[in-house]
C-alpha positions in Angstrom: 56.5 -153.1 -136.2 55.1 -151.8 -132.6 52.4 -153.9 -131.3 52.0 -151.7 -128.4 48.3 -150.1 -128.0 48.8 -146.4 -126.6 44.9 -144.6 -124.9 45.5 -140.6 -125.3 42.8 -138.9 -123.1 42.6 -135.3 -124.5 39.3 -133.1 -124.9 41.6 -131.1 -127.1 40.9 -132.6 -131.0 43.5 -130.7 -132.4 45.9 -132.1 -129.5 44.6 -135.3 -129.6 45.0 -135.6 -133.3 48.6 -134.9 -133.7 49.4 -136.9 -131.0 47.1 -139.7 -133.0 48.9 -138.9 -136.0 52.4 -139.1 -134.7 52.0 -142.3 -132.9 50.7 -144.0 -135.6 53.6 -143.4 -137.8 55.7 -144.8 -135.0 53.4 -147.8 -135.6 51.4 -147.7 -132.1 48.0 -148.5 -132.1 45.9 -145.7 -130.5 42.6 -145.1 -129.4 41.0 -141.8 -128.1 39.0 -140.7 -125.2 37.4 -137.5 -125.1 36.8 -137.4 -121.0 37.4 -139.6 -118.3 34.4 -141.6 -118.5 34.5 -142.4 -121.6 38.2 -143.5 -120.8 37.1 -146.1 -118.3 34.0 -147.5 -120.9 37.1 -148.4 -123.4 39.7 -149.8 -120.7 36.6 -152.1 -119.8 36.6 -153.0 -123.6 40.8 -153.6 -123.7 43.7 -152.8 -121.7 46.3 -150.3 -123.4 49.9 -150.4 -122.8 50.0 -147.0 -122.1 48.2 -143.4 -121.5 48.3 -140.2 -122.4 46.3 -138.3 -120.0 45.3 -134.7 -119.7 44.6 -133.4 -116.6 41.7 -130.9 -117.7 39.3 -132.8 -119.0 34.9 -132.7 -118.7 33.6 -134.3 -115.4 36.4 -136.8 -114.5 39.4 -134.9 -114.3 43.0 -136.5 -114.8 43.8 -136.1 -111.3 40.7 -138.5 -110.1 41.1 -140.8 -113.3 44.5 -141.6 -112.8 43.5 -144.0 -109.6 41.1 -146.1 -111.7 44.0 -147.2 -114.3 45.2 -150.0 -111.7 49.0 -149.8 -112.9 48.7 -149.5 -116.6 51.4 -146.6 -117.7 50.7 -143.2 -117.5 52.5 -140.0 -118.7 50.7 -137.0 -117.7 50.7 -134.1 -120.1 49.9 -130.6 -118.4 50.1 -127.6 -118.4 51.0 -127.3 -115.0 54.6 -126.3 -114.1 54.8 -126.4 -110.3 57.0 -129.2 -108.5 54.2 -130.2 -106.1 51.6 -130.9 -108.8 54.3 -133.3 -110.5 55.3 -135.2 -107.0 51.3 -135.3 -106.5 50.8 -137.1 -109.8 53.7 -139.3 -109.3 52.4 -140.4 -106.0 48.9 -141.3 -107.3 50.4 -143.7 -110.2 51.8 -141.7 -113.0 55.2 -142.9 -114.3 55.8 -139.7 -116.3 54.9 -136.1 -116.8 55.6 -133.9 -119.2 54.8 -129.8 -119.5 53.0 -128.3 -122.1 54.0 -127.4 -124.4 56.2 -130.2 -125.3 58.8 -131.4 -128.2 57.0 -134.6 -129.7 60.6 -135.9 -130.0 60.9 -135.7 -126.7 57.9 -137.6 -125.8 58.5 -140.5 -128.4 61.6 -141.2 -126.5 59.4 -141.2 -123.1 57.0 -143.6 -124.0 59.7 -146.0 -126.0 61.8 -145.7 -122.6 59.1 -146.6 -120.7 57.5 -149.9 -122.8 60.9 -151.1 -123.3 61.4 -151.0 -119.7 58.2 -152.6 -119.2 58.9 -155.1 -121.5 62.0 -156.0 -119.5 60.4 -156.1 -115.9 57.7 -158.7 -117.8 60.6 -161.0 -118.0 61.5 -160.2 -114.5 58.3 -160.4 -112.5 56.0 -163.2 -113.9 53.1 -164.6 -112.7 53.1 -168.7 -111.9 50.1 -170.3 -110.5 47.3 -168.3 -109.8 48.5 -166.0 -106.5 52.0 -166.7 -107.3 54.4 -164.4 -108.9 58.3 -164.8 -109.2 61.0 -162.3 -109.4 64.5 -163.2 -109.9 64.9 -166.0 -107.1 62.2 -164.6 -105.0 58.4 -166.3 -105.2 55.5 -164.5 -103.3 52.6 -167.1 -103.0 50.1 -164.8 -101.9 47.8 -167.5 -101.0 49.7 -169.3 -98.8 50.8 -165.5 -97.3 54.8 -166.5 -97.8 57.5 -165.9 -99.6 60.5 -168.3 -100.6 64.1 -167.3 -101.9 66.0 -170.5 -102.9 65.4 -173.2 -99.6 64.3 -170.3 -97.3 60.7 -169.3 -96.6 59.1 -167.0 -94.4 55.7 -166.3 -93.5 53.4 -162.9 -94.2 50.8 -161.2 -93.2 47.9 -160.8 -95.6 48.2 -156.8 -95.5 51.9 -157.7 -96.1 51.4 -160.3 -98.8 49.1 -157.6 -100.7 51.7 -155.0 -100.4 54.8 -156.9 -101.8 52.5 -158.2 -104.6 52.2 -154.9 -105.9 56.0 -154.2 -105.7 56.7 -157.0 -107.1 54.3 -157.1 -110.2 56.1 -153.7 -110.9 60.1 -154.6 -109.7 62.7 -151.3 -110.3 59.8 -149.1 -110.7 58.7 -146.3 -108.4 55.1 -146.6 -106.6 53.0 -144.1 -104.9 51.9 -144.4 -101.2 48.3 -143.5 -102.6 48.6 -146.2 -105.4 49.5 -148.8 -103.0 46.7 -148.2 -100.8 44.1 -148.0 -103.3 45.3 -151.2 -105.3 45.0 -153.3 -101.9 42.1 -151.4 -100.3 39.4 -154.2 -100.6 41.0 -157.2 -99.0 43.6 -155.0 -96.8 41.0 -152.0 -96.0 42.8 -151.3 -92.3 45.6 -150.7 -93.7 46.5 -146.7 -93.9 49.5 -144.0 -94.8 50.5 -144.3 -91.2 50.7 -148.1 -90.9 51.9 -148.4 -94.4 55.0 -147.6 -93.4 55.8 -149.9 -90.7 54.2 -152.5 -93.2 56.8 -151.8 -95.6 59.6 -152.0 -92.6 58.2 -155.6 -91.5 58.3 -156.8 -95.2 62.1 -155.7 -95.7 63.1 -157.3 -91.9 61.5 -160.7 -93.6 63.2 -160.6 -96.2 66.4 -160.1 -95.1 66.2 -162.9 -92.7 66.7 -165.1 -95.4 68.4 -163.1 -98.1 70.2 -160.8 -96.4 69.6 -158.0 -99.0 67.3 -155.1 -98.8 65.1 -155.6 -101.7 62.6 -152.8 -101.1 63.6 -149.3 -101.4 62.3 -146.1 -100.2 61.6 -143.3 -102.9 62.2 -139.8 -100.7 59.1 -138.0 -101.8 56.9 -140.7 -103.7 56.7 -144.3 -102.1 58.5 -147.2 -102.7 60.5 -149.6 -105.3 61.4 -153.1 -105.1 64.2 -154.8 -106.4 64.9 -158.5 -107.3 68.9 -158.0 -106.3 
């Protein structure tokens, strides 16, 4: 049986209960929000595995929520067809986004592709110590601002130590320019969409120093991915 906790944020009841009624025969637990604030009161109560966001919703809309879910799983569902809406999603932290209308079949395959791949990047990226987080054979000790691969250890910035965090706590999985920025915004607030990028490039020059292997890949179009090998 799932143990797996799916949000769906729909102001549409009769959506929002088929999509309740489905999921729970596939054993998910679900709960429902009916606009974006009340979407942020429950994630301050629990944190889902996943959500189902509308875009149209009351006050808060989708596009502005989608910023606040700091890297929990998101499939969009819209009704919005256009390539640049989905490229603007995916940028902002979305992992997937379907059209309406939409084959429930289809979208039970989505969301079992996406937990079981987040269930296999668990094993791959996990958190030590407090401020230390291993992938593979790489270790990112973000208070000590290095990272270590086998013997080998070189030193980071702290704008650099913020940014590989968040690739790393999400390894073989596409993130947004815009989702990088906000997530390290407080303790790395000089850092912009202009200087991310030569951030990114100083990163990948460390760490093939000692690994010889470009772990960090560029995503044409969305932003970046990291990868343990």
């Amino acid at each position: 049986m799932s143990s797996y906790k799916i949000m769906i944020v729909e102001d549409d009841v009769n959506i929002g209960d088929m999509l309740e009624e489905v999921l729970k025969l596939e054993s998910y637990e679900v709960t429902r929000a009916y606009s974006g604030t009340e979407a942020l009161m429950l994630l301050e109560k629990g944190r889902p595995d996943l959500i189902l966001l509308d875009l149209m919703l009351p006050g808060l809309s989708g596009e502005e929520l989608i910023t606040k879910f700091n890297g929990i799983l998101t499939i969009v569902l819209s009704a919005k067809s256009d390539i640049d809406s989905k490229i603007s999603l995916l940028k902002k932290g979305a992992c997937d986004y379907v059209t309406k209308p939409f084959e429930l079949s289809e979208l039970l395959a989505r969301i079992e592709a996406h937990l079981r791949l987040m269930k296999e990047n668990s094993y791959q990226s996990q958190p030590l110590d407090e401020g230390v987080i291993k992938a593979g054979e790489i270790m990112l000790d973000t208070n000590l601002m290095s990272v270590t691969i086998g013997d080998s250890e070189v030193s980071l910035t702290r704008t650099e130590s913020a940014i590989l965090n968040i690739l790393m706590l999400n390894p073989n999985r596409p993130i947004g320019r815009s989702t990088i920025l906000d997530r390290i915004s407080e303790s790395t607030p000089d850092c912009t969409e202009r200087s991310l990028k030569q951030h990114i490039c100083n990163i990948r020059k460390k760490l093939q120093q000692i690994d010889n292997i470009d772990h960090i890949e560029a995503i044409y179009g969305i932003g970046f991915q990291f990868h343990e090998s």
